[in-house]
C-alpha positions, -999 to +999 in steps of 0.1 A: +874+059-115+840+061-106+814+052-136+793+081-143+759+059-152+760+047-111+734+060-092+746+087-067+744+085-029+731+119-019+751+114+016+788+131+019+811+101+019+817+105+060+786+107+071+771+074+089+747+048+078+709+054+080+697+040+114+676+005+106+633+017+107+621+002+136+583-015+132+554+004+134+535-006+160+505-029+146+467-016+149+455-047+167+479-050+191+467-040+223+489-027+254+486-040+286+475-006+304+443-008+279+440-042+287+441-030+328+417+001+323+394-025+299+393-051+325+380-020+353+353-008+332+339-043+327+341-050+360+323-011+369+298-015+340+288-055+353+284-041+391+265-012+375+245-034+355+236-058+387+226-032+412+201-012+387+185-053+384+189-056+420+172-017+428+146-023+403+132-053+418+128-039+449+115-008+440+090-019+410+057-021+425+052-059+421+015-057+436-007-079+414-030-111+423-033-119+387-018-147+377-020-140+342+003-111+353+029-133+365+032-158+337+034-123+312+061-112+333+082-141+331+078-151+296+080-114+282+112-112+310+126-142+297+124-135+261+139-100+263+168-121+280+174-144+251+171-113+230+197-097+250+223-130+255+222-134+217+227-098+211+253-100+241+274-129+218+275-108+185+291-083+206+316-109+219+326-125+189+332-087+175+348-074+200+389-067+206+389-077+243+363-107+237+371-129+268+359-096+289+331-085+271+319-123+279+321-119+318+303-088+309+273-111+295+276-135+319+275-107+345+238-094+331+222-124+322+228-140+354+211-116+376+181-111+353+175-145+352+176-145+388+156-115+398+131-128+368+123-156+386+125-140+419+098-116+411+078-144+393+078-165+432+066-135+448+041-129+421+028-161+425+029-164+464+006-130+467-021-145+435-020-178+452-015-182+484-001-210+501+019-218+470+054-217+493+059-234+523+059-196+542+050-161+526+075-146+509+092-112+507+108-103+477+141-110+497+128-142+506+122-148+466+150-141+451+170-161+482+147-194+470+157-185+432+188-183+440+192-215+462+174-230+435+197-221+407+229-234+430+210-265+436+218-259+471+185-273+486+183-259+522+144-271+526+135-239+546+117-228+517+098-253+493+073-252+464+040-266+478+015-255+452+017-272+416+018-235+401+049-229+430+064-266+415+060-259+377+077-229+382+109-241+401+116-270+375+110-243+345+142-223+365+161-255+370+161-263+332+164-228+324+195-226+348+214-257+332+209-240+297+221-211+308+251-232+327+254-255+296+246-241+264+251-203+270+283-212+284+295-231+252+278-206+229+298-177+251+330-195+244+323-203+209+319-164+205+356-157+226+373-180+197+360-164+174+366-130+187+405-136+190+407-154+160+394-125+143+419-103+163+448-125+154+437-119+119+434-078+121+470-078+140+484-100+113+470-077+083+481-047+104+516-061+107+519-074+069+506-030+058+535-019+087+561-041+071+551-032+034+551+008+046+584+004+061+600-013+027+585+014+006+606+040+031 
């Protein structure tokens, strides 16, 4: 005899269990086609980002003999870079797909650094001549800047003036901060990032689990 106080099923007594909720799937996890398409654009956006540095170099008309010009183009150059690597690692450390939006930094501050110094050689070469070991074209500056940051050293091309000198050692330090400190800062900014992801999946999770046990 059934006790009248019991709380009622409202299914018939033949009817089947209730199937077991399955999880909701957690905000912060992410699948691995977004992963695929994220990985393209950053890879698009950082080839983007390099040929529009690349075209504007050699189309700005880089036609002074002032070289007041040059020094204001390098330092206000370099400073917009630092503005835009610091601004490029708050994006990073805030960002769901943090170990790409890094390459994404890497992948604009490299060739601005580059063509910075680039233009700044060929700058200097038309102010003062004789500052190189041969004229340069702004191809032939931005292959010295570039054989310079590798620390290749062919010799074809060398800094004979002290201007031409001053300059390559200010790209050589600049270039092992960049290797050395921007680097660590970069990954700094990647642990963060996923720590804070970890943290956004796991509060996810934990509101899924307490929805599903209030169904």
């Amino acid at each position: 005899m059934t006790d009248p106080a019991a709380p009622r099923d409202p299914r018939s007594p033949g009817s089947p269990p209730d199937p077991p909720s399955s999880p909701r799937p957690s905000r912060g996890a992410r699948s691995p086609l977004s992963l695929r398409w994220g990985s393209v654009l950053v890879v698009v956006r950082a080839g983007c980002v390099t040929a529009g540095l690349v075209a504007a170099y050699y189309l700005l008309p880089l036609d002074s003999d002032d070289t007041a010009v040059t020094s204001a183009l390098l330092l206000g150059g370099l400073l917009a870079a630092a503005v835009m690597f610091v601004w490029e690692v708050v994006v990073v450390a805030r960002s769901p797909y943090p170990r790409l939006r890094a390459v994404e930094a890497l992948a604009a501050t490299l060739p601005l650094f580059l063509l910075l110094f680039a233009s700044a050689y060929f700058l200097l070469d038309r102010s003062v001549p004789g500052s190189f070991s041969e004229r340069l074209t702004r191809t032939d500056a931005l292959y010295f800047a570039l054989t310079t940051f590798a620390t290749v050293g062919y010799g074809d091309i060398t800094a004979r003036s002290q201007a031409g000198r001053v300059l390559t050692m200010l790209q050589m330090a600049g270039g092992l901060l960049l290797v050395g400190v921007a680097a660590r800062v970069l990954t700094g900014a990647i642990e963060q990032g996923l720590r804070q992801r970890e943290r956004s999946a796991g509060q996810a999770h934990g509101a899924s689990w307490a929805a599903d046990d209030q169904d």
